[in-house]
VEXDREN-2710 file (C-alpha; in Angstrom, 1 decimal):
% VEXDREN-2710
k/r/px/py/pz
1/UNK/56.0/0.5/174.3
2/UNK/57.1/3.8/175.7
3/UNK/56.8/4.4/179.6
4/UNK/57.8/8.6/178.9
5/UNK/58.7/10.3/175.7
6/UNK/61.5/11.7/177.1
7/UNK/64.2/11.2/179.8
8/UNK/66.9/13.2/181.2
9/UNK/70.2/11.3/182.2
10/UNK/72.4/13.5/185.4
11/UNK/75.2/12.0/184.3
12/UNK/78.1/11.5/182.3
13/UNK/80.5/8.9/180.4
14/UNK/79.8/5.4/180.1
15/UNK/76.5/4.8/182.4
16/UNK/74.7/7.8/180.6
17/UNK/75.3/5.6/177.2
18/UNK/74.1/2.9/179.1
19/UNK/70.6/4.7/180.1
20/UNK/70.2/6.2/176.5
21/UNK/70.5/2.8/174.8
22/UNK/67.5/1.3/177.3
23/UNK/65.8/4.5/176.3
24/UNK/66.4/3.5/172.2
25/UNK/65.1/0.7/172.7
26/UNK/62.2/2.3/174.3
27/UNK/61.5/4.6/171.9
28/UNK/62.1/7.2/174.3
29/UNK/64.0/10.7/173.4
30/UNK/67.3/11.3/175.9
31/UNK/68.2/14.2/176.8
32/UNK/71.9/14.7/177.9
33/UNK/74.2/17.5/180.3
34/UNK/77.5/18.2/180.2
35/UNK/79.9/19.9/182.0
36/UNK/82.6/22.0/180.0
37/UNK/85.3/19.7/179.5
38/UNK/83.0/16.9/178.9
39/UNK/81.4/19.1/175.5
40/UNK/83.3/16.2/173.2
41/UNK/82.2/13.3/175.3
42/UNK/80.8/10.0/173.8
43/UNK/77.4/10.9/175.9
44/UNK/76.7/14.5/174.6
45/UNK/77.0/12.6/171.1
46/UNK/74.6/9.9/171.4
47/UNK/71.9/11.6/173.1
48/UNK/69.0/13.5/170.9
49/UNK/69.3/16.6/172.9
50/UNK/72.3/17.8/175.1
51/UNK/72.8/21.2/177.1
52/UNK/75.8/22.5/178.7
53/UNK/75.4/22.3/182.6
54/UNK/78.6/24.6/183.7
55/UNK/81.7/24.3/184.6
56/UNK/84.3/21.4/185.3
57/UNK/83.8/21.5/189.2
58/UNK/81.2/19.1/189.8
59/UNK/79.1/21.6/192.3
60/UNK/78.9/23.5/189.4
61/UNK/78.1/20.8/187.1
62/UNK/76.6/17.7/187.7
63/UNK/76.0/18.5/190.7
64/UNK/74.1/21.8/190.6
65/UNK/70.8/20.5/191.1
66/UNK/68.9/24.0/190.1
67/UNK/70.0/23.5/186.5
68/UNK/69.3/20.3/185.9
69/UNK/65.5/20.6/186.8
70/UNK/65.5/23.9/184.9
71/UNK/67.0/21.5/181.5
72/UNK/65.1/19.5/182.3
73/UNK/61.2/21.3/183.2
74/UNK/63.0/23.4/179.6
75/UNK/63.3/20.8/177.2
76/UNK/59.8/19.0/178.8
77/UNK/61.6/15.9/180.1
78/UNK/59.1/13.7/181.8
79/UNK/61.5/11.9/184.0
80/UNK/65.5/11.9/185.2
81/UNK/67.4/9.1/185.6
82/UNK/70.4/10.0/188.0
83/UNK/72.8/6.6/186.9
84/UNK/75.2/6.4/190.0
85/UNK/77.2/8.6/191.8
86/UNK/76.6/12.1/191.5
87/UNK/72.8/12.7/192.5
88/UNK/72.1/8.6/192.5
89/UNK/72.0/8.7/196.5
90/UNK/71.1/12.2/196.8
91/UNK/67.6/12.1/198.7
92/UNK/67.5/15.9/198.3
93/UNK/67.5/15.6/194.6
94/UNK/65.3/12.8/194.4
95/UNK/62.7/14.6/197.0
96/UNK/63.3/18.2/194.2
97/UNK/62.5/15.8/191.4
98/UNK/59.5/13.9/193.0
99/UNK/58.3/17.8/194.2
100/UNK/59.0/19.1/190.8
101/UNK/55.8/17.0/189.2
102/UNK/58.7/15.0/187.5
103/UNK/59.2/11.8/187.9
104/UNK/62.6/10.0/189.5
105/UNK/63.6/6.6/188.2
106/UNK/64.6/5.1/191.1
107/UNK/63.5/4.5/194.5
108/UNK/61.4/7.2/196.4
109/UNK/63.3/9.8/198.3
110/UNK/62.1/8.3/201.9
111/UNK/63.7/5.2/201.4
112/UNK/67.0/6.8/200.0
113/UNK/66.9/8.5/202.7
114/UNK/66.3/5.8/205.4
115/UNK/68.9/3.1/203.6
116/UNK/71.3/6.4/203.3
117/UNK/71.9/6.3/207.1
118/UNK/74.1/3.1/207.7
119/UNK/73.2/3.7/211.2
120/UNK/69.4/3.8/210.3
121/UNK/69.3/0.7/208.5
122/UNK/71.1/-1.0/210.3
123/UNK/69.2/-0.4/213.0
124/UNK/66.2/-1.6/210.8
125/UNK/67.2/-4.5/209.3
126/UNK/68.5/-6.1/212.6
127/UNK/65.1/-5.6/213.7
128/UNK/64.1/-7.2/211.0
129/UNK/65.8/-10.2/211.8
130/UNK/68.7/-9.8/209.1
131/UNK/72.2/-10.8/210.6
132/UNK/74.3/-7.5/211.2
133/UNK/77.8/-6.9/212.8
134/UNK/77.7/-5.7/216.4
135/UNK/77.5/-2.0/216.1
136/UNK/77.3/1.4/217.8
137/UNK/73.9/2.0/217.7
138/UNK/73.1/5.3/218.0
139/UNK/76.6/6.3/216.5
140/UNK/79.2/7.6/218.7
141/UNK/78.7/10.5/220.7
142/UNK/82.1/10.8/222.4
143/UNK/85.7/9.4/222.4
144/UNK/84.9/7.3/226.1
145/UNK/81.9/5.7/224.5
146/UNK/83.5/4.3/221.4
147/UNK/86.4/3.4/223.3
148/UNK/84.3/1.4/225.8
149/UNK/82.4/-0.2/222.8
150/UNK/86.0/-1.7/221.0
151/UNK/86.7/-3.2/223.7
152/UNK/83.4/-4.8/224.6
153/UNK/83.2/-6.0/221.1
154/UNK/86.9/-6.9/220.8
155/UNK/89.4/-5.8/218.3
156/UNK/89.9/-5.1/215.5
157/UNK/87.1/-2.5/214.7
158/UNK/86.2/-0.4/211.6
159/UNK/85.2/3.1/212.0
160/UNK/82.8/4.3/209.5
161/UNK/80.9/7.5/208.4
162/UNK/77.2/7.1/208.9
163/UNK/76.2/8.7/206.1
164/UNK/78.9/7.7/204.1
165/UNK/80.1/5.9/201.2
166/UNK/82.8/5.0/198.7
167/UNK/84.9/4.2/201.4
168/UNK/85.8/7.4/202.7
169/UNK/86.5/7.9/206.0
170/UNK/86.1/4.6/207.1
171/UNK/89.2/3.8/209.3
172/UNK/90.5/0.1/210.8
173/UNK/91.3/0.5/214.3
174/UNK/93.9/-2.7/215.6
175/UNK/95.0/-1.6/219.1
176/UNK/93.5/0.4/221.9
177/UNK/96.4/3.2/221.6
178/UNK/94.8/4.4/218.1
179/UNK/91.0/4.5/219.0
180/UNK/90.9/8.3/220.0
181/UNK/92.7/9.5/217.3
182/UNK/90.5/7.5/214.4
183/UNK/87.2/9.0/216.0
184/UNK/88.3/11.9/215.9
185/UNK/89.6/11.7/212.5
186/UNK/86.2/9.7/211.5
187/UNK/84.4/13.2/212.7
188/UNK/86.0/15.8/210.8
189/UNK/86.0/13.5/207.3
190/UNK/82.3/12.5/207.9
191/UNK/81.1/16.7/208.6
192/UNK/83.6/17.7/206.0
193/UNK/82.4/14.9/203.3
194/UNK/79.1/14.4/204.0
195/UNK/77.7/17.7/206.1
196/UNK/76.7/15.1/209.1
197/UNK/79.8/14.4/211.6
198/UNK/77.9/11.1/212.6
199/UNK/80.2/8.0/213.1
200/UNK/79.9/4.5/214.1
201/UNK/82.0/1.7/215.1
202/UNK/81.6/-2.3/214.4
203/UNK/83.3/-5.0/214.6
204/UNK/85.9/-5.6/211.9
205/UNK/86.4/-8.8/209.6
206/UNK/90.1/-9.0/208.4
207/UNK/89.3/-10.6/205.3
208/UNK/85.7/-11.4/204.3
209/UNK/84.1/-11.7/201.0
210/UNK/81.7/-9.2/199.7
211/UNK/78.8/-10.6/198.1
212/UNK/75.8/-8.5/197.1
213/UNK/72.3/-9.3/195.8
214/UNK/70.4/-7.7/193.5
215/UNK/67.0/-6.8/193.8
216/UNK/63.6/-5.3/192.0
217/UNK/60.5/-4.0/193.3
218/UNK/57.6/-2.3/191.9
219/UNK/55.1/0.3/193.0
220/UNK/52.2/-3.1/193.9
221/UNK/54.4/-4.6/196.2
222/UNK/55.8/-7.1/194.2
223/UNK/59.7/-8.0/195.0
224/UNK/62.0/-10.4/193.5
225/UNK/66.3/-11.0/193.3
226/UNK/68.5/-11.4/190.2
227/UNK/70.6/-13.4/192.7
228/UNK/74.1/-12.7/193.6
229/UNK/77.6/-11.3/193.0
230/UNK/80.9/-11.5/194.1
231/UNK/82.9/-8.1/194.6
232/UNK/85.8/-8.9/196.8
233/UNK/88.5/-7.6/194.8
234/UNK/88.9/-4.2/195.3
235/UNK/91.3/-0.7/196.4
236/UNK/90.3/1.5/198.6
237/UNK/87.3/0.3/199.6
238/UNK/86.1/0.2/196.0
239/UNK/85.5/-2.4/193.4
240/UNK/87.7/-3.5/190.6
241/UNK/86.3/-6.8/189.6
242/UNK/83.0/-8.3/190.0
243/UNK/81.5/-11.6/189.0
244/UNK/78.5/-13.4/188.9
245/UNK/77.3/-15.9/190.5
246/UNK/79.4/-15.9/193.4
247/UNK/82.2/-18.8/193.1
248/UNK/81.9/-20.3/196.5
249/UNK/78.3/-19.9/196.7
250/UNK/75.9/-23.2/198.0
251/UNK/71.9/-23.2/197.3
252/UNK/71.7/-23.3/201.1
253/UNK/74.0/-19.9/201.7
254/UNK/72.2/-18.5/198.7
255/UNK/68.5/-19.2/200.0
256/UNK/69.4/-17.4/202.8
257/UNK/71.0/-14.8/201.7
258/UNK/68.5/-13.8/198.9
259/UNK/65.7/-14.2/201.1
260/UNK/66.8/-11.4/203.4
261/UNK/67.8/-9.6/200.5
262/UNK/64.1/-9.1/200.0
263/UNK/63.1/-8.7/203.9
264/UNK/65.5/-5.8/203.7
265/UNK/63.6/-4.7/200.5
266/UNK/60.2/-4.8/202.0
267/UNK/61.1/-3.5/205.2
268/UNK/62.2/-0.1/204.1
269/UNK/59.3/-0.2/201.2
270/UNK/61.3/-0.5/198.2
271/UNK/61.0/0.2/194.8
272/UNK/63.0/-0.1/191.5
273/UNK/66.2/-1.7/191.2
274/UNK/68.6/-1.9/194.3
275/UNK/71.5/-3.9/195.9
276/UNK/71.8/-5.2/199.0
277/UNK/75.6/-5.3/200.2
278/UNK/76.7/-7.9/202.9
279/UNK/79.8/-9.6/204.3
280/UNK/80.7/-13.0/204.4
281/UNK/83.3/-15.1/206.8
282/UNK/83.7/-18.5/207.9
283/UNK/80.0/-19.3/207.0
284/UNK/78.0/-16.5/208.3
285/UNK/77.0/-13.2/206.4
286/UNK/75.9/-9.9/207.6
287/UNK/74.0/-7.0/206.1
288/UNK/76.3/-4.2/205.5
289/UNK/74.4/-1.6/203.8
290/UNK/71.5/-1.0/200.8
291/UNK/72.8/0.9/197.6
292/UNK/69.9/2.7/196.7
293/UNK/70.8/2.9/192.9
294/UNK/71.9/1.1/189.7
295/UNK/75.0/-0.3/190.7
296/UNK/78.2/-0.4/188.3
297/UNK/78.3/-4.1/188.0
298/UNK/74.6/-4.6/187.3
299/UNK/76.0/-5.3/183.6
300/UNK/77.2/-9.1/184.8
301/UNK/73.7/-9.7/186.6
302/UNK/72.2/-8.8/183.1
303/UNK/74.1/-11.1/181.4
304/UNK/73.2/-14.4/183.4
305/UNK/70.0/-13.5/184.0
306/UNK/69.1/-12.3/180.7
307/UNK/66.7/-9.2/183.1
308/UNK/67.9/-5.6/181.4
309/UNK/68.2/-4.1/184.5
310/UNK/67.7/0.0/183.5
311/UNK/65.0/-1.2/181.3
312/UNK/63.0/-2.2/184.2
313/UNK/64.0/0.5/186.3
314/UNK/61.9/2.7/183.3
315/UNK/59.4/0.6/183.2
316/UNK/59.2/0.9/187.3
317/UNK/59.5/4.1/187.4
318/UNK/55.9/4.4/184.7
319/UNK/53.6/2.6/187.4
320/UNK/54.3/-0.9/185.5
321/UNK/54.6/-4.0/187.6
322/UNK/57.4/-6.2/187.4
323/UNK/57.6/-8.5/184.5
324/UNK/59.1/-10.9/186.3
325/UNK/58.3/-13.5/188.6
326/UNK/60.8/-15.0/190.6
327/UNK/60.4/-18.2/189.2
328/UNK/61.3/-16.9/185.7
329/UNK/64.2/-16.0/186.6
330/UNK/67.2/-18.5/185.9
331/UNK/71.0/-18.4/186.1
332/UNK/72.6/-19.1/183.1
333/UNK/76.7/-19.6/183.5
334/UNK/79.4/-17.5/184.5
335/UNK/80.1/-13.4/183.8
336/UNK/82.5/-11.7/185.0
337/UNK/83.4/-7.3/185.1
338/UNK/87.1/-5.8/184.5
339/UNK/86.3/-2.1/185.9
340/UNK/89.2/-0.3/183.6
341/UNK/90.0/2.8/185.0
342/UNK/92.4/5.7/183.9
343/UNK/94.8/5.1/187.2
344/UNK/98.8/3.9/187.8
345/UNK/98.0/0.5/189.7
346/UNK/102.0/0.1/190.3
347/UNK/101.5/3.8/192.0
348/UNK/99.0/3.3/194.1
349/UNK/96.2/3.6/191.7
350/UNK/97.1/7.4/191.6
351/UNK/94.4/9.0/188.6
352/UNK/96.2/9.4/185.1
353/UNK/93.5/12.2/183.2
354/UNK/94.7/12.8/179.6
355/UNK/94.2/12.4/175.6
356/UNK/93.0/8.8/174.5
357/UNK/95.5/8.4/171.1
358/UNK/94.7/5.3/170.5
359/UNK/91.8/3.0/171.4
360/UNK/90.8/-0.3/170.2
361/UNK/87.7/-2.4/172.0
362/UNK/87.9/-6.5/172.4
363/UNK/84.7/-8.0/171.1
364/UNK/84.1/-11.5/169.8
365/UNK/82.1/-14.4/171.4
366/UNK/80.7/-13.9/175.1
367/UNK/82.3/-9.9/175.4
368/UNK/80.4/-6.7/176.5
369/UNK/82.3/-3.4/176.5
370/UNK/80.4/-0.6/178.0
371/UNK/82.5/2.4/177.2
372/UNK/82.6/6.3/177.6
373/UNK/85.4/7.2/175.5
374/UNK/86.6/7.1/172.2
375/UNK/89.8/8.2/170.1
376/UNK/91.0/12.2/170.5
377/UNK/88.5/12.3/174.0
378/UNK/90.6/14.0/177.0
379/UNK/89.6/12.2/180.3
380/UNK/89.7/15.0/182.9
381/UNK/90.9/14.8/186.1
382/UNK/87.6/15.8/187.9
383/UNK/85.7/13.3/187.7
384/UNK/85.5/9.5/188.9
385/UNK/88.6/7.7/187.0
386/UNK/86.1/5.0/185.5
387/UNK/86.5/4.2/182.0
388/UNK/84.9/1.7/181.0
389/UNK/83.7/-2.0/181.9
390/UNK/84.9/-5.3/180.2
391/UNK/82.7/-8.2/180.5
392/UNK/83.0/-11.8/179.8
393/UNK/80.5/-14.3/179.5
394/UNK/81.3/-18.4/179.8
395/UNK/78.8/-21.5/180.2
396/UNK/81.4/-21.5/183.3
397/UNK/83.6/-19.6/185.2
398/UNK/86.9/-20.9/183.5
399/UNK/85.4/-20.3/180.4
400/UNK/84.4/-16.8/181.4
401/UNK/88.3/-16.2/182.8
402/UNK/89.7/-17.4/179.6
403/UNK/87.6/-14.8/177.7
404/UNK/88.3/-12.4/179.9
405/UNK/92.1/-12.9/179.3
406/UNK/91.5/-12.9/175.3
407/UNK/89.5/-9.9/175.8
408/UNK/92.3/-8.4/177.7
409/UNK/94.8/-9.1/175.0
410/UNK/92.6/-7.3/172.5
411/UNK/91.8/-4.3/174.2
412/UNK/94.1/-1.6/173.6
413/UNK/94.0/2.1/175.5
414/UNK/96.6/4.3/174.8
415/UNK/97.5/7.9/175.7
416/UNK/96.9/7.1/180.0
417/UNK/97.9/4.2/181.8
418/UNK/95.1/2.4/182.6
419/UNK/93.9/-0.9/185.0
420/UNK/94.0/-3.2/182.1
421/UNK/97.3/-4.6/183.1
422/UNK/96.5/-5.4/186.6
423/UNK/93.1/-7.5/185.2
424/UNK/95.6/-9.1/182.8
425/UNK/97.8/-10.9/186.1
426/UNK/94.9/-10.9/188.1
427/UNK/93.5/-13.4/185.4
428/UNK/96.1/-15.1/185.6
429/UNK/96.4/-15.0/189.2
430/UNK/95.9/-19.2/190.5
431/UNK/94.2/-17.6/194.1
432/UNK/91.6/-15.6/191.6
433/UNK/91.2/-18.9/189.9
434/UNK/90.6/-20.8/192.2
435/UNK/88.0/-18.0/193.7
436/UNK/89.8/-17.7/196.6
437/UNK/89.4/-14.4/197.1
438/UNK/88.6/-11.5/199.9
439/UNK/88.3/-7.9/200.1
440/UNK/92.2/-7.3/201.3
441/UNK/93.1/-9.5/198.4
442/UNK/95.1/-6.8/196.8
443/UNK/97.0/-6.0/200.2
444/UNK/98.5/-9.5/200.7
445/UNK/102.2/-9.8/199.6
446/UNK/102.3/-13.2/198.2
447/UNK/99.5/-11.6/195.8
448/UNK/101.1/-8.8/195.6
449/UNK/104.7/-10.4/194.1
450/UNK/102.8/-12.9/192.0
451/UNK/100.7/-10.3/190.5
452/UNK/103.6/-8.2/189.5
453/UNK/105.4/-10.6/187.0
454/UNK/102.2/-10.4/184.9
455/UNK/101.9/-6.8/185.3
456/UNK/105.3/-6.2/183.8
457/UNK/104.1/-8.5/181.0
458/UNK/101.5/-6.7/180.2
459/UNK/103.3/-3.4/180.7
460/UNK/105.7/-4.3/178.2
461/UNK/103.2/-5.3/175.4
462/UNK/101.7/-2.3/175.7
463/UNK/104.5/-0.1/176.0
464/UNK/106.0/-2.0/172.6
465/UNK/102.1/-1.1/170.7
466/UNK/103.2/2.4/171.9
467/UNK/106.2/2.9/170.5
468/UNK/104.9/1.0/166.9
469/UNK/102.1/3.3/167.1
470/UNK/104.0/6.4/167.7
471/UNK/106.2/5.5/164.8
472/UNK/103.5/4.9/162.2
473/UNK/103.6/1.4/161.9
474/UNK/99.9/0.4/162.7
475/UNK/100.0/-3.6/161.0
476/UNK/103.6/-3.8/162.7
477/UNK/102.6/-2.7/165.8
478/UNK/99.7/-5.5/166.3
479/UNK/102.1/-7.9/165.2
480/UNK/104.7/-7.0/167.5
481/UNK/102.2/-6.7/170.9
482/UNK/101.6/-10.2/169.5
483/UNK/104.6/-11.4/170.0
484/UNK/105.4/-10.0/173.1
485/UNK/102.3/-11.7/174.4
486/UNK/103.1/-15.4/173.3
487/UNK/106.7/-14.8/174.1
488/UNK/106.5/-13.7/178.0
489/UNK/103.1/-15.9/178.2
490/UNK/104.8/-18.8/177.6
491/UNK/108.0/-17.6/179.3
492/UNK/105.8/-17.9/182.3
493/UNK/104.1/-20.9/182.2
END
């Protein structure tokens, strides 16, 4: 069945792939944009139709709004799918779109706009009755009254961007004596990031889990969860590895937590395919904010649920009602998600853009690679460092980690350094095994010195492929990353 005969994808590398193959399946034509340095990139390829969108700055590429509708009203695309990041969050874009006559697969540009406010929603959803972290509400207005509100609250307290995200700007505040300043800061980062110089201040959890549900709604009022996942482990405020279901998760925690999942759906009128983000420590969880979008790691909820997640965003998106029922859907083991991006993690996960020589993806039993990039493809520096996901599928979470490391071992990316190592020790990790996890998990010390051994494992069997590579000797070089491997695994042990 086809819900449009053709769909525009605002986006680029590895989740535009991920549209166009629902839309295969779908019968449904794709249309692609690229920016300049992007004209060789696995997207423009796959897609039936591509046009160039301008230059590398993203104002003037993906994000230049005007000449995506024009492609798109051009080439008679009946719908755009925006992926994530970019325009995925973009209420403006989704309001041009919805204004255009065209339709927007995703949810409507109201509710973007209501859940885009963490102020807003939370606001909302406490009223709701969904737990929440005491909060500014209101945001902060001046330095006295956030000052006053840390210490009526108690610290330590987080400072955040209302209409933020990724991350940015949000600052930890420890002691009294650095309040003023991080306000201040909080200010200029939101007005200068986000065009709204809106802040607000809750109370901080030092190391929490973050555990997010994912939901689906249609246009007839119909709502139902894919249940949860864990995303603890991340930098920077933003993920590295995801995994579903969560490891410490009980039926009871998980009753409650999907079932506000869905109050926060219905409250703000949801529809299509969302996640709701919350906290967890010492037993209680708290809403923390609604991603209004596709999310990266929807890949792992697809694989224990068996739900194609941008398929039904499609089907959505057409007027259909869900073709689920909540009772059909059933968790089936263990997945987890590698994010493996082009960055230094022994230099503070500083961005390494450049030319892929050499590129060989794991596969075998239980492994998904959802991938953006192929052999001779430059990554360039102005764009998110994401370059592709690795998942790994098990009848249980040990099983799952054990593919994960085989998958590891298999997957070879050379020309930039990449994440791969880090997954390798964090696989190997006995906290990670033993799901004992939180989101400053990469911070702590002990982590941090454990980690590092398998690191420079990993470093070195890759840096041994290199040099066999580099000198011809393709059989050699597998043989000799082999091992490497056994020798320092077992060296180890």
């Amino acid at each position: 069945m086809s819900y449009f005969d053709k769909v525009l994808i605002a986006n680029r590398g590895e989740i535009a792939i991920r549209v166009m193959r629902a839309c295969r399946e779908l019968g449904i034509e794709t249309v692609a944009i690229y920016s300049t340095p992007d004209k060789n990139a696995l997207h423009v390829k796959y897609a039936d139709e591509a046009f160039h969108i301008g230059e590398a700055h993203p104002s003037k590429s993906y994000l230049n709004a005007d000449r995506i509708l024009e492609i798109a009203t051009m080439c008679g695309a009946e719908a755009i799918h925006p992926g994530y990041g970019f325009l995925a969050e973009n209420y403006h874009f989704a309001e041009r779109v919805e204004e255009s006559g065209l339709n927007f697969i995703g949810p409507s540009s109201k509710t973007i706009h209501m859940m885009g406010s963490k102020l807003d929603s939370k606001e909302a959803m406490s009223a709701a009755g969904v737990p929440v972290l005491p909060w500014t509400k209101g945001g902060v207005t001046s330095t006295e009254e956030g000052i006053a509100f840390a210490e009526e609250i108690r610290y330590p307290v987080i400072v955040k961007a209302s209409a933020g995200g990724g991350g940015i700007g949000m600052q930890i505040v420890r002691e009294e004596s650095d309040i003023s300043e991080a306000i201040e800061k909080g200010m200029r980062i939101a007005q200068s990031a986000f065009g709204d110089p809106t802040i607000f201040i809750e109370k901080y959890l030092d190391k929490p889990r973050h555990i997010e549900v994912q939901v689906l709604a249609d246009k007839h009022g119909n709502a139902i969860h894919l249940y949860e996942r864990e995303c603890s482990i991340q930098r920077r405020h933003q993920k590295l590895v995801e995994e579903a279901p969560c490891p410490i998760m009980t039926p009871e925690l998980r009753k409650r937590m999907t079932d506000s999942a869905l109050t926060v759906a219905k409250t703000c009128n949801y529809t299509n395919a969302g996640t709701v983000e919350f906290l967890y420590s010492n037993g209680e969880y708290y809403f923390m904010e609604m991603n209004t979008r596709l999310q990266v790691e929807h890949t792992i909820t697809e694989i224990v649920t068996g739900v194609d997640i941008v398929r039904q965003q499609i089907a959505i998106a057409a007027g259909e009602k869900l073709a689920y029922k909540q009772d059909d859907i059933i968790l089936r083991g263990h997945a987890i998600e590698c994010r493996i991006n082009a960055e230094d993690p022994m230099n503070n996960f500083t961005a390494d853009p450049g030319k892929i020589v050499r590129y060989r993806s794991p596969g075998g039993p239980g492994i998904r690679v959802d991938s953006g990039i192929h052999v001779g493809y430059a990554i360039p520096p102005q764009y998110d460092s994401m370059i592709s996901k690795l998942c790994a599928f098990g009848l249980t979470r040990i099983e799952a980690i054990e593919r994960m490391r085989r998958a590891i071992y298999e997957y070879v990316i050379l020309g930039v350094k990449t994440t791969i190592p880090l997954h390798h020790a964090l696989m190997n990790n006995r906290q990670f095994i033993e799901g004992n996890t939180h989101t400053h998990f990469l911070e702590d010390q002990h982590i941090r010195d454990n980690l590092q051994r398998f690191f420079r494992d990993e470093e070195s069997r890759m840096q041994t492929l290199a040099e066999s590579l580099r000198q011809g000797k393709e059989t050699a070089a597998v043989t000799a990353a082999i091992s490497v491997y056994l020798h320092q695994t077992k060296k180890n042990e």
